[in-house]
C-alpha positions in Angstrom: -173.8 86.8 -106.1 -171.9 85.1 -109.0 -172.9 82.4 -111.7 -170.8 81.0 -114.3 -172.9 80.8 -117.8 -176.1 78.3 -117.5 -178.1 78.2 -120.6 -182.1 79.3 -120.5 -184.4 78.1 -123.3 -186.9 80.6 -124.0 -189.9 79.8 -126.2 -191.6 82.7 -128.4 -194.8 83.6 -127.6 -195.2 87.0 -128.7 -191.7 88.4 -131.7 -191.5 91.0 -134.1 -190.3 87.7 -136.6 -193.4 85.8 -137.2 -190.9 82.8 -138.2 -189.9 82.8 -134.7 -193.4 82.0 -133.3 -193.6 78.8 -131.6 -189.7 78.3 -131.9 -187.6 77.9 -128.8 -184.1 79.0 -128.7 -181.4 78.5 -126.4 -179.8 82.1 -124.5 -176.9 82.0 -122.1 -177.1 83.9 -118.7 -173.7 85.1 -116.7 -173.8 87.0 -113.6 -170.3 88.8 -112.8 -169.7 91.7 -111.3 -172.7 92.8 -110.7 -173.8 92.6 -114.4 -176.5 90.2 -115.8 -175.3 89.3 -119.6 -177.5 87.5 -121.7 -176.0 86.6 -124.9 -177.6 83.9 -128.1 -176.2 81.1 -130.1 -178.0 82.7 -133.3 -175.9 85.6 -133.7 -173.7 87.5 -131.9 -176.7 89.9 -129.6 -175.2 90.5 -126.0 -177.9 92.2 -123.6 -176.5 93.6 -120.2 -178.2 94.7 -117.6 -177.1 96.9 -114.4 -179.6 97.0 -111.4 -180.3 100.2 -111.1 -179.6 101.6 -107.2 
């Protein structure tokens, strides 16, 4: 499986920043190489995840 970046809006419920409540903010998704990276338009966070086997 492979996907070139789409972009997920993700509205917070629940954040450790109560200025974020309420606020939706746009993450991008890739799926290469068997690695999911999620990265943000706010700063420069990259989350990767591995399935684990």
């Amino acid at each position: 499986m492979f996907f070139d970046m789409i972009t997920i809006l993700h509205t917070m419920t629940v954040s450790m920043n109560p200025t974020w409540l309420g606020e939706t903010q746009k993450r991008f998704a890739q799926f290469k190489d068997g690695l999911l990276t999620i990265t943000a338009d706010v700063n420069d966070s990259k989350l990767i995840w591995k399935k684990a086997k």
